[in-house]
C-alpha positions as CSV (number, residue, x, y, z in Angstrom):
1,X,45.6,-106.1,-51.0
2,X,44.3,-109.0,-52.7
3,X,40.5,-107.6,-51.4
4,X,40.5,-104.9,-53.4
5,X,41.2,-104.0,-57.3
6,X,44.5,-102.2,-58.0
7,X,44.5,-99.7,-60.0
8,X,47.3,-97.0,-61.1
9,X,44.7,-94.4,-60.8
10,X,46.0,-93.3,-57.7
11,X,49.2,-94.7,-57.0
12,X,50.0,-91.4,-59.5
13,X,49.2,-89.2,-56.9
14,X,52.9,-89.1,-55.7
15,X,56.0,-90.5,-57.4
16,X,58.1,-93.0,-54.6
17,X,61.6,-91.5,-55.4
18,X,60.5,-87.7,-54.8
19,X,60.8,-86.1,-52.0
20,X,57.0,-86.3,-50.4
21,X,57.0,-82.1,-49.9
22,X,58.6,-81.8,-53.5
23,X,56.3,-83.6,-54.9
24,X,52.7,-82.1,-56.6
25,X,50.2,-84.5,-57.7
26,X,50.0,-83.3,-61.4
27,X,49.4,-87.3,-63.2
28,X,46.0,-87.4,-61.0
29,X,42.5,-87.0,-62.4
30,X,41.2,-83.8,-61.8
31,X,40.0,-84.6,-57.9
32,X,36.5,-82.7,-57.9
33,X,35.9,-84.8,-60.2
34,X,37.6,-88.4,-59.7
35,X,34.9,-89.1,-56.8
36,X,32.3,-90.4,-58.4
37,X,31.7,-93.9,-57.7
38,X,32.4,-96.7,-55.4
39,X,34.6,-98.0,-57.2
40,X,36.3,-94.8,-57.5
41,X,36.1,-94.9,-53.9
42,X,37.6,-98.0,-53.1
43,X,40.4,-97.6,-56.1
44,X,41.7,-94.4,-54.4
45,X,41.4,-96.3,-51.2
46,X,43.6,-99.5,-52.0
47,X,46.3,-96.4,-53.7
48,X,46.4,-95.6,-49.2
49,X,46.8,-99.1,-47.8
50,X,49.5,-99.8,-51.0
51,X,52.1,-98.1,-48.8
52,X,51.9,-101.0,-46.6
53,X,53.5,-103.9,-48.6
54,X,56.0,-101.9,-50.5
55,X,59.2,-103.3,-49.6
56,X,60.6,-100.2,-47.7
57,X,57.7,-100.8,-45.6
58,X,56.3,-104.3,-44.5
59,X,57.3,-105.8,-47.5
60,X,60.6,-106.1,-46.1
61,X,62.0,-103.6,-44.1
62,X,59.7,-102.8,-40.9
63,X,60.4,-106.6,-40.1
64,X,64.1,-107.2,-41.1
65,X,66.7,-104.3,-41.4
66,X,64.8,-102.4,-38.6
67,X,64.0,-104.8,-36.3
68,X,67.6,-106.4,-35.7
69,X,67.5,-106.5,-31.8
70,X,68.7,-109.0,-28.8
71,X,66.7,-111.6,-30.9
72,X,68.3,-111.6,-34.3
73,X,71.1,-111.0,-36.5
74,X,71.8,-110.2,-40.0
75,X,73.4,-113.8,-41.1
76,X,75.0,-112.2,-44.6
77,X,78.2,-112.2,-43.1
78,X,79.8,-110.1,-46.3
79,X,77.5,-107.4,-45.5
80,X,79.5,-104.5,-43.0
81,X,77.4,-101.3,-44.2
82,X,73.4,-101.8,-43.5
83,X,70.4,-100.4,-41.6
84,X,70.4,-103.9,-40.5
85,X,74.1,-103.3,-38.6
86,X,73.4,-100.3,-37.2
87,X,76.1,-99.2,-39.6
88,X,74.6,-96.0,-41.5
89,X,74.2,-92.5,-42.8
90,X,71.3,-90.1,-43.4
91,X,71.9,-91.2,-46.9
92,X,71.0,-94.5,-46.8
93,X,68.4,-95.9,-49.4
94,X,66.4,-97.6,-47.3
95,X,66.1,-95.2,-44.1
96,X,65.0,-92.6,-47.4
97,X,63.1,-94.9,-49.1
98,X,60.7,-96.1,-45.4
99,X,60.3,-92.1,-45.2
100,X,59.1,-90.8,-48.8
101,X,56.7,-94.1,-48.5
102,X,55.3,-92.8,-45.4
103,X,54.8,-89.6,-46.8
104,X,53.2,-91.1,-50.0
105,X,50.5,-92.9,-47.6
106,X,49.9,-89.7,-46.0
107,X,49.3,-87.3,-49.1
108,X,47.3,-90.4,-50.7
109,X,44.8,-89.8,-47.5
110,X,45.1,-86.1,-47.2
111,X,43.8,-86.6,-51.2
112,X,40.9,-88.5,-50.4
113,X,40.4,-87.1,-46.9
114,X,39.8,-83.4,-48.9
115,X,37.9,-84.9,-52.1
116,X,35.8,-87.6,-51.2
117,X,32.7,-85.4,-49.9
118,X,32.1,-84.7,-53.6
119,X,28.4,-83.8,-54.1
120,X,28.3,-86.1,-57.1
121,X,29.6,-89.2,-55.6
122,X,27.1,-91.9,-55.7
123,X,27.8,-94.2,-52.5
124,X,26.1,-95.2,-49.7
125,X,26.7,-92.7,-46.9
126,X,28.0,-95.3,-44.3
127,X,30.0,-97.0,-46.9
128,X,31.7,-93.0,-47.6
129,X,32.0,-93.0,-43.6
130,X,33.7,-96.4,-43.5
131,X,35.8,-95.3,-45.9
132,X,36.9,-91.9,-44.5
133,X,37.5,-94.0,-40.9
134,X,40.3,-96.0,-42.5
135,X,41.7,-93.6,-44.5
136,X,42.0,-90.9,-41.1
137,X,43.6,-94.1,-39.5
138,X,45.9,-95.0,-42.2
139,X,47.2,-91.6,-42.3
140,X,47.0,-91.8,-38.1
141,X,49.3,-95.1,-38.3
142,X,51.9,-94.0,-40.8
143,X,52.3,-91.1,-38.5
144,X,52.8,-93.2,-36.1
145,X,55.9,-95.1,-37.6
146,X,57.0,-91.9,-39.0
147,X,57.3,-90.1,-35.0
148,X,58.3,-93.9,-33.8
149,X,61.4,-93.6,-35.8
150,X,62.3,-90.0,-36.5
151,X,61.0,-88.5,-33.2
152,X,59.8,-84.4,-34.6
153,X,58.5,-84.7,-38.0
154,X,56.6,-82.4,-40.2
155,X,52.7,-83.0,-39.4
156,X,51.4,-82.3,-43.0
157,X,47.7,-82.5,-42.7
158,X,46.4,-81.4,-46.4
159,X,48.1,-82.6,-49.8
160,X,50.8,-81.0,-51.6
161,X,49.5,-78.9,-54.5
162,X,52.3,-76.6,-55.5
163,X,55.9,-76.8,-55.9
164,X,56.5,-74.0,-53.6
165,X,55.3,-76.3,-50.5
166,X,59.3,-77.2,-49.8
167,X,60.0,-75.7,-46.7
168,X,58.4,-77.7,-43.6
169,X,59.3,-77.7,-39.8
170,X,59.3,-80.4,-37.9
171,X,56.8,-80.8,-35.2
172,X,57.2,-82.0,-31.5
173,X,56.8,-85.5,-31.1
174,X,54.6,-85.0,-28.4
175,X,52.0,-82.6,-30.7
176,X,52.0,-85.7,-33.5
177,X,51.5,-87.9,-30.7
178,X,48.4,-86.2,-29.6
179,X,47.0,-85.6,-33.0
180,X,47.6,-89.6,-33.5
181,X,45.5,-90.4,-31.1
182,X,42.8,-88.0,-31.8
183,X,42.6,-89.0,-35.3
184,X,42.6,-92.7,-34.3
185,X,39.6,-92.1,-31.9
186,X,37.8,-90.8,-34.3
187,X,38.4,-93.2,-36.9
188,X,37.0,-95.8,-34.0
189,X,34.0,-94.4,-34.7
190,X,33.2,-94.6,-38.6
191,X,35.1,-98.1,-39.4
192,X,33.4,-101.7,-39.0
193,X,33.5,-104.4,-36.4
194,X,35.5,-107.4,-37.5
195,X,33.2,-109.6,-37.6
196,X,31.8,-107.3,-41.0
197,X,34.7,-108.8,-42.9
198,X,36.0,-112.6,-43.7
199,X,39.7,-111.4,-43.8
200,X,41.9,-109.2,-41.8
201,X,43.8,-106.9,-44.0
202,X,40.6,-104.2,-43.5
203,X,40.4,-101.5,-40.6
204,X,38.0,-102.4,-37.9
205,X,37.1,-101.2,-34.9
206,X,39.2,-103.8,-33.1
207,X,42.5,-102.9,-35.4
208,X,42.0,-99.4,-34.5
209,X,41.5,-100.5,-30.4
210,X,44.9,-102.9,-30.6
211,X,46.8,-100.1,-32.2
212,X,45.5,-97.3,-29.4
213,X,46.9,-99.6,-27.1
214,X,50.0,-99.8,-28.8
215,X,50.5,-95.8,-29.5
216,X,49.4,-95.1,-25.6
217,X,52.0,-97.8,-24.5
218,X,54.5,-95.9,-26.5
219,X,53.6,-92.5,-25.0
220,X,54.0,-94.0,-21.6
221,X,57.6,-94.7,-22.1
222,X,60.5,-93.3,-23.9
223,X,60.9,-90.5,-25.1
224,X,57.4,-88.5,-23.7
225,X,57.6,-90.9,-20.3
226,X,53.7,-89.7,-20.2
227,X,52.9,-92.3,-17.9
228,X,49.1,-91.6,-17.5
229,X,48.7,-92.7,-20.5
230,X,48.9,-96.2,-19.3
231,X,45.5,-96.1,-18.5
232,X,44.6,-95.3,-22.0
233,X,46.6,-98.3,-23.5
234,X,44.6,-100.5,-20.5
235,X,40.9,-99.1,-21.7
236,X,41.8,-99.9,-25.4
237,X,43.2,-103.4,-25.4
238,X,39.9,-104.2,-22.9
239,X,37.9,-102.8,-26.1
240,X,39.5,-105.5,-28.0
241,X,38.6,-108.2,-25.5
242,X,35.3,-107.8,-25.2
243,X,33.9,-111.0,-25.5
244,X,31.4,-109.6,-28.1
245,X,34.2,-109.1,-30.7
246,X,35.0,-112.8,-30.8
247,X,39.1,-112.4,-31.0
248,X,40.7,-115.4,-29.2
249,X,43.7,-117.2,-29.0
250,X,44.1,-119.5,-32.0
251,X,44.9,-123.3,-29.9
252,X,47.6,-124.1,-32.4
253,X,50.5,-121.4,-32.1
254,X,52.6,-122.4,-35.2
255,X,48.9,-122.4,-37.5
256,X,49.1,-118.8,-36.9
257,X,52.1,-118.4,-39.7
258,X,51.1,-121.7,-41.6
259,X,48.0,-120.0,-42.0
260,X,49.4,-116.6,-43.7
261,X,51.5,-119.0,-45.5
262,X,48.5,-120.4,-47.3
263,X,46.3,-117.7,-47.4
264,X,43.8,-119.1,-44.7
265,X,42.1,-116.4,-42.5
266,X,41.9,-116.4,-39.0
267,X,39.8,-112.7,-37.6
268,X,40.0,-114.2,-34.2
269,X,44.1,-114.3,-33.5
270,X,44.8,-111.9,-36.1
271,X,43.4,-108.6,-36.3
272,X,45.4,-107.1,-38.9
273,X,48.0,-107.9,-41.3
274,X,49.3,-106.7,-44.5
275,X,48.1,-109.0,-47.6
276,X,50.3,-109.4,-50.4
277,X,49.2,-111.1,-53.6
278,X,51.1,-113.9,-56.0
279,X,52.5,-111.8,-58.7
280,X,51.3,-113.3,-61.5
281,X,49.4,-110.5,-64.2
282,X,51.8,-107.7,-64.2
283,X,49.0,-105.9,-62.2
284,X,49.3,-104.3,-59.1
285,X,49.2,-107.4,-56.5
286,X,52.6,-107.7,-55.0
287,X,54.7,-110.0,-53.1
288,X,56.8,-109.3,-50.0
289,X,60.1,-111.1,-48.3
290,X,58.5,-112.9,-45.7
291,X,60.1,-116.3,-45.9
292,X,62.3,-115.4,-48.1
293,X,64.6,-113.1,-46.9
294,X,63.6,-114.6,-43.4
295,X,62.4,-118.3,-43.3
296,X,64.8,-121.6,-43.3
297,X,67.5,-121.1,-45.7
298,X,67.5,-123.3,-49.0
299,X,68.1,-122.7,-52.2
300,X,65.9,-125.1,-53.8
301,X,63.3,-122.4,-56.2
302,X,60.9,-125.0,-56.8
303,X,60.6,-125.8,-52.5
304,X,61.0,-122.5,-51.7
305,X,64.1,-120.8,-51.8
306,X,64.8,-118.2,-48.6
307,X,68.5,-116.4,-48.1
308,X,67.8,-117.2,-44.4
309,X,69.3,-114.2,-43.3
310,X,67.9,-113.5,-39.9
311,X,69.2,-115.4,-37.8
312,X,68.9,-116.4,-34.1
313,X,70.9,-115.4,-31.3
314,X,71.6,-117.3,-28.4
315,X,70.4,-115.5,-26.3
316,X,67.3,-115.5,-27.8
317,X,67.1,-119.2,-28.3
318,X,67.8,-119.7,-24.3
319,X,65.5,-117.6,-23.7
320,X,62.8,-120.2,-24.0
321,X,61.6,-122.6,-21.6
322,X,61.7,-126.2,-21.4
323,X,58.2,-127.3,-22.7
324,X,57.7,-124.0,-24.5
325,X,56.2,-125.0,-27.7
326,X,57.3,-121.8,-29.2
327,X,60.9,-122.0,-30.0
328,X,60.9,-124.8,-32.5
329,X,58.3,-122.9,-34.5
330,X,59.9,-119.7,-34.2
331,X,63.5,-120.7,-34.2
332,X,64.0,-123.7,-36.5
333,X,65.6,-126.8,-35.3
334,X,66.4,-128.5,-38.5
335,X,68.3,-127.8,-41.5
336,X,67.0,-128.6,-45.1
337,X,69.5,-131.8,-46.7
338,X,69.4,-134.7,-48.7
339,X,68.9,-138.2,-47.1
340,X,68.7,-141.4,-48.4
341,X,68.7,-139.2,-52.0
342,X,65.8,-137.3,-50.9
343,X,66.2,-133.4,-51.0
344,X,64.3,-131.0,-48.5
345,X,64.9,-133.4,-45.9
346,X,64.5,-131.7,-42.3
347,X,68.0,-133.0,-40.6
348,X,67.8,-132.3,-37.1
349,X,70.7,-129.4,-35.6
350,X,72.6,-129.9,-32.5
351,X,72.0,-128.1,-29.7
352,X,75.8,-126.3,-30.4
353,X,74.5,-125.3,-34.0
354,X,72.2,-122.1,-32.5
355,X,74.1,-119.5,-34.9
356,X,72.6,-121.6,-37.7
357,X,69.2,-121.3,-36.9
358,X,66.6,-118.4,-38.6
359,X,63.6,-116.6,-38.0
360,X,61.6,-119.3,-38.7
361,X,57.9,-118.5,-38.1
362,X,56.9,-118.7,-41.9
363,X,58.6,-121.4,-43.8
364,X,58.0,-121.6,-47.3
365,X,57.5,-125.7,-47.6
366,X,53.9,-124.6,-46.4
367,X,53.5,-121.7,-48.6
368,X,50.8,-122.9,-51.3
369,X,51.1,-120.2,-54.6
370,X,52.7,-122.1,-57.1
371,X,55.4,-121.6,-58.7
372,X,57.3,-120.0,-56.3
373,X,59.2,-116.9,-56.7
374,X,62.8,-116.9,-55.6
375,X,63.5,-113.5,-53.9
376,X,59.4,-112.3,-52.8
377,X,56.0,-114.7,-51.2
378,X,52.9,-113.5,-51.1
379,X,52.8,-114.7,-47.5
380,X,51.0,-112.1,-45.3
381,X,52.6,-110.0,-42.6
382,X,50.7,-109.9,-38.8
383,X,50.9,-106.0,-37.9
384,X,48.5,-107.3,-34.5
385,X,47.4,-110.6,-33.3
386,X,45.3,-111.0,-30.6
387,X,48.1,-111.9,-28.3
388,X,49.7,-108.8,-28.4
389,X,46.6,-107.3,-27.5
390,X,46.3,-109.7,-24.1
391,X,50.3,-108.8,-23.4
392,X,49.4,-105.2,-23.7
393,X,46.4,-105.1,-21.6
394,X,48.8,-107.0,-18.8
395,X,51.4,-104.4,-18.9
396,X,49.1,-101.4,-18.6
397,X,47.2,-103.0,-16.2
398,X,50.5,-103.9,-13.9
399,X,51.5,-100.2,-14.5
400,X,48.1,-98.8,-13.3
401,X,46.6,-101.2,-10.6
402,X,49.8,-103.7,-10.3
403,X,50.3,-107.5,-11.1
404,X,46.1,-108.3,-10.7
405,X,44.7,-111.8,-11.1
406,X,43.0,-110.2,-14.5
407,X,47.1,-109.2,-15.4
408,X,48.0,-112.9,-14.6
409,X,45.2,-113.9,-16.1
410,X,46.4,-112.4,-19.7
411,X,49.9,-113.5,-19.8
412,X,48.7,-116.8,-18.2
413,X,46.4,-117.2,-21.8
414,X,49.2,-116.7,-24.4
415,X,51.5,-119.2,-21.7
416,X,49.1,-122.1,-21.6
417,X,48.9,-122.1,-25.4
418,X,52.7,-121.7,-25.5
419,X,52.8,-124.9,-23.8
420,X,50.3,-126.7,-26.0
421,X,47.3,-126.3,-23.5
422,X,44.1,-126.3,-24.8
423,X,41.8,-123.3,-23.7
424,X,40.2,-122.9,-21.4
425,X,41.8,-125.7,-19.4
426,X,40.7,-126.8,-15.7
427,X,43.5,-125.3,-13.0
428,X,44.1,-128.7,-12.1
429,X,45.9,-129.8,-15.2
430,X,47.9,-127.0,-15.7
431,X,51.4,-127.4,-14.6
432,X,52.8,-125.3,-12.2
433,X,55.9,-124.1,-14.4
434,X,53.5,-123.1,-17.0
435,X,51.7,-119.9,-15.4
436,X,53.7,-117.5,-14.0
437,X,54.8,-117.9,-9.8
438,X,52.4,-116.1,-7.5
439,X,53.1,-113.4,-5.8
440,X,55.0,-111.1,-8.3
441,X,55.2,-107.7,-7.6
442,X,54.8,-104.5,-10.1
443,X,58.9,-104.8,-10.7
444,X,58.9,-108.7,-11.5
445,X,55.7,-108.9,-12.6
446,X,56.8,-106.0,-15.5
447,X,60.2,-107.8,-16.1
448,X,58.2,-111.6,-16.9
449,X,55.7,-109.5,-19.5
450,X,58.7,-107.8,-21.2
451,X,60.3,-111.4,-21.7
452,X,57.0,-112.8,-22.7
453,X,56.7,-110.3,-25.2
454,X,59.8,-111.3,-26.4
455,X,59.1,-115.1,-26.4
456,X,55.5,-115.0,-27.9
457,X,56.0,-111.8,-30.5
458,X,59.6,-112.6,-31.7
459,X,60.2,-111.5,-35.4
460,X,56.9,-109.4,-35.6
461,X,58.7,-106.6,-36.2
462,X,58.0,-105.4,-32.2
463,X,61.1,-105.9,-30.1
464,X,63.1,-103.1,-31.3
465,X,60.3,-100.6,-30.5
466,X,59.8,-102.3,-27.1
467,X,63.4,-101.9,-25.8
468,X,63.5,-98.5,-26.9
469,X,60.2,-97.8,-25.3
470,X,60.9,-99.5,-22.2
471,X,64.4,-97.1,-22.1
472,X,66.7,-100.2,-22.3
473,X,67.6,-100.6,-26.2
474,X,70.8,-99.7,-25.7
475,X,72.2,-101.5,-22.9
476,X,70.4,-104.5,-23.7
477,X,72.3,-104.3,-27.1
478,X,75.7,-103.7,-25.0
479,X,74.8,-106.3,-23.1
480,X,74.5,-109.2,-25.9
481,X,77.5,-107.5,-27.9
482,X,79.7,-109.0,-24.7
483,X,77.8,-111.6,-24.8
484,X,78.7,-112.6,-28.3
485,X,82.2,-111.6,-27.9
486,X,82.7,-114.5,-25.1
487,X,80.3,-116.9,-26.2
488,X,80.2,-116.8,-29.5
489,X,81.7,-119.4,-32.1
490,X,84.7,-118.0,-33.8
491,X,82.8,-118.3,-37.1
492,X,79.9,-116.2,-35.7
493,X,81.2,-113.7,-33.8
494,X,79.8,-111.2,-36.4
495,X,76.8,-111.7,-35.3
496,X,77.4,-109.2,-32.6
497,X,77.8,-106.6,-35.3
498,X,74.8,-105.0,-34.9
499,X,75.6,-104.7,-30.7
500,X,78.7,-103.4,-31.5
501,X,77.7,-100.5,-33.4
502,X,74.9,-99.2,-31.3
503,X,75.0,-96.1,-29.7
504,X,72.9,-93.1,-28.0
505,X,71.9,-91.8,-31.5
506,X,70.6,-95.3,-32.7
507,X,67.1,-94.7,-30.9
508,X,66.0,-92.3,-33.8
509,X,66.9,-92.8,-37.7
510,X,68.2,-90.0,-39.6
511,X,66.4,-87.5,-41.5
512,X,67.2,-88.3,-45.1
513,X,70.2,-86.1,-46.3
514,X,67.9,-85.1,-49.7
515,X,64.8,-84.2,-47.2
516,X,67.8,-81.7,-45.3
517,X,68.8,-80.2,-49.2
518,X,65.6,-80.0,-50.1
519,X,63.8,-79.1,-47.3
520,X,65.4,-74.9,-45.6
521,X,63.0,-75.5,-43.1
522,X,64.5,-79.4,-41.8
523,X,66.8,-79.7,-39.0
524,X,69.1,-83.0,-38.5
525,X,68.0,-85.1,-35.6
526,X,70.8,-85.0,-32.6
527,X,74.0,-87.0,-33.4
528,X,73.0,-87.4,-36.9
């Protein structure tokens, strides 16, 4: 996080290729005694939110490998064994690597949750209480990916101080779940408001309400189906929109990603993302993918090169609406050449050439670090924006009290801006295709959200997790492998690889095959 000072004093706390119950933190600084300062403070601190932009995370692949849905493929057409295809083992590097991370993040916050009451710290007691929030949510949230993806996983709630600690159980989803949300609550309570801070990449009180809303949404649907908690998700996302927190829709949707592309703030749309830094020092500041495993391919280094590599389907791209300002943005509709003998041209596609087109939310012609690396940007990742927040709210709210005009009301805000409408904008010049028809009811009204979530969220690392939640990742998956299969160019009919190879067991990752060997106490996950 380019906010705070990196430091290697705590990243020693846990080595990344050990097995997170294997592992005892030996290389750290005696931790009665570390906790002395704020800086000391705020050093261990950055060592918790460092999980966040490795690349086995949100440096890479939270938003790629695992989020290949109806909406993308993987366009490396030589690759035929990847998380990305739905083509893997409990062995695989990367499903390993997202889970020791995880576990790193938590034992970092178990370290400072246990140490940082140290009677000789000198810090300002609601600066230690700040600190302690974020830390109990950080440790809250990688929880949360951890049960998200694996389903029963160990709940580990103090750090790892002896070899011996090996053998773990797994815990019911339902008990992490609950202790999730507890821990979350709580946190709610000791962080900031956003308006404390000038950038976004800090917990605040409305990161902590967006991501309630998100945990009680999944614990409404699959796999708990705990559908009282609906209520919960609608009662956080109205924290968020409060009118006293000041979050609102930024008028300009594609200034959004331009802005994490340059480094530009905005607290109001985007209430939390992950910062990465231009690696420049050798220090501790590190880049991410974001453009460039995504983005518009070209292989110009000085522009900005990008593989290109998620790529649209068309499904996806018909998707849109005529008039919906949002698919040009997030699905590019021009090709980098050279015209007139000027490179980096943008040539116009065809509407036939929709296989071509990428993720295309954060192109690197805007990005503004110079020079530019060839395989990693320091262009941020959105983990909430203020959007999502409004969509939430609309589906709880359906689910609870049905399609209201404060529902319609919420979709109708992120629709009006997907159409280039100024907010607020009188009722009579809005056009009638732009809101959603009267009259929905909970069924249609639940459908039109689900595909707006789709249209305004696409690429932000979210769809996956919604068609499992929503119980219909796999036949939605089946459904576009046919689709592919008789629609598809011949050229492109791998890009229903990833369809093809989903199944039943696909809803939950493996446990890593060196967690089973080293852990007695692990059991596989069904199918696995």
């Amino acid at each position: 996080m380019k906010k705070y000072i990196y430091s290697l004093l705590f990243m020693m706390t846990v080595s990344s290729c050990s097995d997170f119950l294997d592992t005892v933190p030996t290389d750290f600084i005696t931790q009665k005694n570390y906790f002395k300062t704020e800086t000391d403070v705020n050093t261990a601190l950055t060592g918790i939110y460092d999980v966040l932009g490795k690349t086995g995370t949100y440096g890479r692949t939270i938003y790629f490998e695992l989020d290949i849905s109806d909406e993308s493929f993987n366009g490396l057409s030589q690759q035929t064994v990847d998380l990305s295809l739905n083509n893997y083992d409990a062995s695989d590097v990367k499903v390993h690597n997202l889970w020791t991370l995880l576990y790193d993040g938590i034992n970092r916050a178990n370290i400072f949750l246990e140490n940082i009451d140290n009677e000789d710290l000198n810090m300002n007691p609601e600066k230690v209480k700040t600190a302690k929030g974020e830390a109990l949510f950080l440790r809250a949230y990688y929880y949360f990916l951890l049960v998200t993806n694996w389903g029963d996983v160990p709940l580990k709630l103090e750090s790892t101080k002896s070899v011996s600690e090996v053998n773990m159980a797994r815990t019911e989803s339902e008990v992490v779940y609950n202790r999730i949300v507890a821990d979350m609550e709580t946190a709610f309570s000791m962080v900031q408001p956003a308006s404390a801070y000038a950038y976004n990449s800090r917990i605040t009180k409305s990161t902590i309400a967006g991501i309630l809303a998100r945990v009680n949404l999944k614990m409404a649907g699959y796999p708990l189906n705990k559908t009282e908690r609906f209520e919960e998700a609608r009662k956080w996302a109205l924290v968020v929109m409060d009118t006293e927190n000041g979050h609102e829709l930024n008028p300009d949707y594609k200034q959004i990603f331009i802005n994490h592309c340059q480094d530009i703030y905005d607290t109001k749309e985007c209430l939390w993302e992950v910062e990465f830094g231009k690696v420049a020092t050798g220090g501790q500041e590190e880049e991410g993918s974001l453009g460039a495993i995504t983005g518009i391919g070209n292989s110009d280094k000085a522009f900005g090169y990008s593989y290109g590599a998620m790529r649209t389907t068309e499904r996806y791209y018909r998707s849109f609406e005529e008039g919906d300002l949002r698919r040009d943005w997030t699905i590019n509709n021009y090709y980098y050449g050279t015209v007139n003998g000027i490179s980096n041209t943008h040539v116009p596609y065809s509407d036939a050439q929709i296989y071509n087109r990428s993720n295309a939310k954060w192109r690197r012609e805007y990005e503004t670090a110079t020079p530019k690396n060839v395989g990693t940007t320091p262009i941020n990742f959105p983990i909430l924006r203020y959007s999502d927040v409004l969509l939430m709210f609309a589906e709880a709210e359906n689910e609870v009290n049905g399609p209201t005009d404060e529902a319609y009301e919420a979709v109708n805000q992120v629709r009006r801006r997907a159409y280039g409408l100024n907010l607020p904008v009188p009722p009579a010049d809005i056009p009638s295709d732009v809101e959603l028809p009267e009259n929905l009811d909970q069924t249609d009204f639940r459908l039109r959200v689900q595909k707006e979530r789709s249209l305004e969220l696409g690429f932000e690392a979210l769809r996956r997790f919604d068609l499992i939640r929503w119980g219909i990742y796999i036949s939605t998956m089946r459904d576009l492998s046919n689709e592919i299969k008789n629609t598809a160019p011949s050229s492109y009919k791998y890009a229903g690889r990833t369809a093809d190879n989903t199944s039943d067991r696909h809803l939950l990752l493996p446990i890593p095959s060196l967690e089973i060997a080293l852990n007695k106490l692990m059991k596989q996950n069904p199918q696995w």
